[in-house]
N, C-alpha and C positions, 0 to 999 in steps of 0.2 A: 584566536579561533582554534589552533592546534594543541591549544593546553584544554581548553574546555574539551573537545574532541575528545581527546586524550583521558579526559576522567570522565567523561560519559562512556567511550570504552571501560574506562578500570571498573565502574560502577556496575556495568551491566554484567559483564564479565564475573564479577566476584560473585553476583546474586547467580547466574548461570554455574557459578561451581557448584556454589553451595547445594542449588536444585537438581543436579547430575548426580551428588555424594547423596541427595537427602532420598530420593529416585531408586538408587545400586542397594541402600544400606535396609530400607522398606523391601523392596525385592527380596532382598536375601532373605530376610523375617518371615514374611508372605509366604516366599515358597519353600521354606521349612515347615511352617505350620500348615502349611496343601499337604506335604507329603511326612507329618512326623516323624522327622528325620530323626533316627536314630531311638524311639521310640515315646521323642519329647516334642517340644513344640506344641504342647496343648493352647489351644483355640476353639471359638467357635466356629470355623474355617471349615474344622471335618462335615459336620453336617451340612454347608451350603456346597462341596462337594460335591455329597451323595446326593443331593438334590437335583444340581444341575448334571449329572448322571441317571439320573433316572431312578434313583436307591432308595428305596422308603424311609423315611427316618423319624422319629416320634414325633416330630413339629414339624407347622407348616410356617409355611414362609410364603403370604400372599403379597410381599413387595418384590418385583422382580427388577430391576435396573442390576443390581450386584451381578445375579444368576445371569441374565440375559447376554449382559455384556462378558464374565467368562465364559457360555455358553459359546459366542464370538471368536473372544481369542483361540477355545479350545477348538476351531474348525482348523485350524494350524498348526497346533502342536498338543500336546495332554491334557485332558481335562484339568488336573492340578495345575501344567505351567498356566492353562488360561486361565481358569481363578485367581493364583498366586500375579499376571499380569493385568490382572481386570481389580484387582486390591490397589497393585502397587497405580495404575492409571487413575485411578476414580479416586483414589486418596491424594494422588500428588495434584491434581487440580485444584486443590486447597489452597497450593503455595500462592502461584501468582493470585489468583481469588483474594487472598488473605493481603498478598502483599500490594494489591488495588488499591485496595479499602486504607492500611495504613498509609499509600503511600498520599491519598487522598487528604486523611485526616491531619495531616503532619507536612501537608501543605511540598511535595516534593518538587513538584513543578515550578512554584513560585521558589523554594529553597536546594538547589540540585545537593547539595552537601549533605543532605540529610536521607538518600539516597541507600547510604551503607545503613545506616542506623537503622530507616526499615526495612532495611533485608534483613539484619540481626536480631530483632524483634519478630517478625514474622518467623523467623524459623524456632526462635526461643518456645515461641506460642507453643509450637507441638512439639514440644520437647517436658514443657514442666508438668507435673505431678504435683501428688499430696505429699505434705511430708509425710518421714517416718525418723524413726529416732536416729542420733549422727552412727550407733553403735552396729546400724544395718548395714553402714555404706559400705562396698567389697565384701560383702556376706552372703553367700547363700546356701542354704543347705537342702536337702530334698523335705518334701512334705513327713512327717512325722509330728514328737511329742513337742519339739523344740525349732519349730519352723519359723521364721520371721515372717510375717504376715503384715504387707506393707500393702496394697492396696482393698483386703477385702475389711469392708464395711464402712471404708473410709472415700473409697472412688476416686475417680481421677478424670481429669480435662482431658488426659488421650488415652483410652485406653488400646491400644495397640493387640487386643487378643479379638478384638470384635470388627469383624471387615463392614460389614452394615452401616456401623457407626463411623465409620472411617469413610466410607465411600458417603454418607450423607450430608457432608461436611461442605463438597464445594456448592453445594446447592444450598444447603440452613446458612453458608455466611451470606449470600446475598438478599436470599428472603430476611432474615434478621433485621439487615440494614438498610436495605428497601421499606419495613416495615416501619421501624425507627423515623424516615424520613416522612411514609405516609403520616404515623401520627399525627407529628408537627402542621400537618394542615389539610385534612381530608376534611372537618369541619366546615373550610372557607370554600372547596370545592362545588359548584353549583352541576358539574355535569357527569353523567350516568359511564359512559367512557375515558379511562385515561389510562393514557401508555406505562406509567409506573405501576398502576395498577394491576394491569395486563400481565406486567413485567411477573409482579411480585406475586401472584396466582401462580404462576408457571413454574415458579422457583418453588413455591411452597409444594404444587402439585408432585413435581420432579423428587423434592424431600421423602415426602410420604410413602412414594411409589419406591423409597431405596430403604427408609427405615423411617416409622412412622412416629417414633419418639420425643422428637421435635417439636411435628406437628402437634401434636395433643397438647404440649405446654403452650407454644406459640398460641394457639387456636385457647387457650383456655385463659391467659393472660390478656391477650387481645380483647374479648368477649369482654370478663370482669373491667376493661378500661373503660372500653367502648360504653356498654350498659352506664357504668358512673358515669360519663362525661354527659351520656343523656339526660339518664334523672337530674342530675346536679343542674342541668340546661332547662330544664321544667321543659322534655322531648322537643326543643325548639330547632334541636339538630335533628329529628327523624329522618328526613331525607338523605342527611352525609352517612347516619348510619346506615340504611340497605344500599345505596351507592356504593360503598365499601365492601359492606355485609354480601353481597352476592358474590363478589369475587372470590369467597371463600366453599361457594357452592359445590363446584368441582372436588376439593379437597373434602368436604363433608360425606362425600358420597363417594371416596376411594377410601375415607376411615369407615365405612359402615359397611360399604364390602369385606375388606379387612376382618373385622369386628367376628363378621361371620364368621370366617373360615379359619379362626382361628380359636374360638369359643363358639365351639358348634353344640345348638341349639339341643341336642340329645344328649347331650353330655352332660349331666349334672354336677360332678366333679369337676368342669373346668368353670369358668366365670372372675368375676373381677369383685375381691371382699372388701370391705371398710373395719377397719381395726389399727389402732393407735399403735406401732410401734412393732405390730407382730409380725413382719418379714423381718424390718431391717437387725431388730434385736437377736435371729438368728445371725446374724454374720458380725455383729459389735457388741462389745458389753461394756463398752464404754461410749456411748452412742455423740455426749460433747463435744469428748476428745477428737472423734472423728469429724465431727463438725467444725474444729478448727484446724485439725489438720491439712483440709481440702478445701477452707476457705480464709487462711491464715493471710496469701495476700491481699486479695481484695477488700477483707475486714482492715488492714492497715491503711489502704487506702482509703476505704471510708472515712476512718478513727482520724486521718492523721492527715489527710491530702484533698479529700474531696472531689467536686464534680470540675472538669473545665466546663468552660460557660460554654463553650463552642462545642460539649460534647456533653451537654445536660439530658437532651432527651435520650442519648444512645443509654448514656450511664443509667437514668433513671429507671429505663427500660430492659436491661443486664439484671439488674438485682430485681427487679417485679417477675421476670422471666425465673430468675433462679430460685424466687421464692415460691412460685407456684410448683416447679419442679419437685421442690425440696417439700411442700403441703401432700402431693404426690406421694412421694417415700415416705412420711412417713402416716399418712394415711390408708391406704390401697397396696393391696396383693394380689397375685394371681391366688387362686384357687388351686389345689391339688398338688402334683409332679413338678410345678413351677413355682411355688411359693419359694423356697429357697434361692429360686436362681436370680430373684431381686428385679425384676425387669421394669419396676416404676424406676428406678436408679440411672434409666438411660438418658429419664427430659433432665434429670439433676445433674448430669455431667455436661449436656449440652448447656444448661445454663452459668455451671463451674467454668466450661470454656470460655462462652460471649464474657463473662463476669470479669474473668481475667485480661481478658484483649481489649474491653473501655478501660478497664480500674489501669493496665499496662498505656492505651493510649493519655490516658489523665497526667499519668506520671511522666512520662516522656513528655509530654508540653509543657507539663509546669517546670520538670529539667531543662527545658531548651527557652522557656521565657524567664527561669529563674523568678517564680511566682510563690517560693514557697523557703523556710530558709531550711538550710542545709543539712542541719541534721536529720530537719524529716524527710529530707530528700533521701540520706542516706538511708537511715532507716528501713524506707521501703525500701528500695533497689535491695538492701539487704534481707528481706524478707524473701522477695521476686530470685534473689540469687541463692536462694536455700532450694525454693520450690524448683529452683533450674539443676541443683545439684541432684537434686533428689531424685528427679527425672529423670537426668541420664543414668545416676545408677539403674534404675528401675530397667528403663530403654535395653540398659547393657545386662539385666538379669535375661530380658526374653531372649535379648539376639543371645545371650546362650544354651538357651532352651528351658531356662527355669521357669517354672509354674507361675502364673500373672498373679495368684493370690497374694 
């Protein structure tokens, strides 16, 4: 009893360090980029700032959860410390969030040993990146003729220069996997009320109202499922579909306020274009290359490892998510001042992220059942251990104030 004890302290313990360092070192990041310390630190940070100051700034920003909540902390200390605390709070909710779900998936309760494993995993999550060539790593130089240029056009699972996207994360992993699990059988469901359902509205709602990037993939992958399952069923499900289908009501009607106030109706310079390639081909010119640099893992696991059976519909629904994302970029632009700044790129990084945490839970089960032989095992881990290299250099570019491009 005293040995078990004993590694259920070491166990909790070690994931508690880990979330205290991962906590302090986010902080630090955060409140550089609040306050561009030393006159780096660039983020999108500044303008939600001036925002929740009261500062006019060229964009609006109708999700408020970020603002509201540094609004919060800043009744206690600086508007910068309560943003740069309201980044680091609403993003570190991710961890345990994150580390539920694996530790669910990977069966911890029934297995306590494997305890460390998803705590290392889970932190890995937000830590890896797209590649970039080995010749970057220890390299930075200021923007100029000869800049290395490691995340633009190529994106990435975290991007660490965007609080939005960070703060929307502990809400998109559970509507994701809530969502995941409704598939699996809202069909069989015969009644108008049910608690996951409930559940998974409220997650989605909460997403939206912090950064609505998600939603619109979620919401647009969902729809295309749902609709096939129907026709394909000759409408014999009609009723599981608006049984579902309303739950999504709420969220339909904080994306069309939105909508508004962000592409306001007098403005005929701003609006949403349909053109093949014409945002992202500003920021790549190698549009492939970037396509597998930011999706070099989870293509391995495809090619090489596949779905676990116990984690088919998660998986199947990763890549229908990412692929809608990824239809997105390279479809659809803002109009005007914002064409450049790529903002269909957000559902495709949300979907880079889920993509990589089934394709990662796949691999870790078929490692731990020994389901697959060894070299493809290494293989991937060796791919997973490049995109984790590459990551923290990255990580270690911001924490020292270089440019996220």
């Amino acid at each position: 009893m005293l040995v078990k004890d004993r590694k259920f302290y070491l166990r909790t313990g070690f994931f508690i360090f880990l979330f205290l360092a991962y906590l302090a070192v986010t902080l630090f990041l955060f409140h550089r980029q609040t306050v561009r310390y030393a006159g780096r630190y660039i983020s999108d940070i500044t303008d939600y700032l001036s925002t929740i100051q009261g500062i006019e700034v060229a964009y609006r920003f109708p999700y408020p959860v970020l603002f509201r909540t540094g609004s919060f902390f800043a009744l206690f200390t600086t508007p910068a410390h309560g943003l740069a605390f309201a980044a680091t709070f609403l993003n570190g909710l991710s961890v345990p969030v994150l580390k539920w779900y694996l530790d669910s998936f990977l069966e911890v309760r029934k297995y306590p040993d494997r305890s460390i494993l998803s705590t290392l995993l889970t932190f890995s999550l937000l830590f890896v990146s797209m590649l970039f060539p080995p010749s970057y790593l220890g390299q930075y130089n200021e923007i100029g003729e000869n800049y290395l240029y490691r995340y633009r056009g190529t994106f990435t699972p975290n991007p660490y220069h965007n609080a939005t996207y960070l703060a929307a994360r502990p809400f998109s992993i559970p509507a994701f996997f809530l969502f995941t699990e409704i598939l699996g059988m809202y069909e069989k469901e015969e009644k108008w009320f049910h608690p996951k359902y409930l559940l998974f509205s409220l997650f989605l709602l909460i997403t939206t109202m912090t950064k609505p990037s998600f939603t619109l993939i979620l919401c647009a992958a969902a729809g295309i499922i749902m609709l096939y399952r129907l026709i394909a069923g000759r409408f014999r499900g009609i009723k599981a579909f608006f049984q579902l289908g309303i739950y999504f009501i709420p969220t339909f009607l904080v994306l069309l306020y939105q909508f508004v106030i962000v592409f306001e109706p007098d403005n005929t310079e701003a609006g949403i274009g349909f053109a093949f390639l014409k945002a992202w081909s500003t920021a790549s010119g190698n549009i492939p290359l970037s396509l597998l640099f930011a999706t070099a893992f989870p293509l391995t696991v495809l090619v090489l490892g596949g779905k676990d059976r116990s984690l088919s519909v998660q998986y199947r629904f990763s890549w229908q998510f990412l692929l809608v994302g990824l239809s997105t970029l390279l479809f659809l632009y803002e109009k005007g001042i914002r064409m450049p700044h790529l903002n269909f790129a957000w559902g495709y990084m949300h979907g880079l992220f889920f993509t990589y945490t089934v394709s990662l839970l796949c691999l870790a089960k078929a490692t731990l059942n020994r389901s697959q032989p060894l070299w493809k095992l290494i293989l991937q881990w060796g791919v997973y251990a490049a995109h984790m290299i590459c990551g923290i250099d990255y990580f270690g570019v911001l924490l020292r104030g270089g440019l996220y491009l």
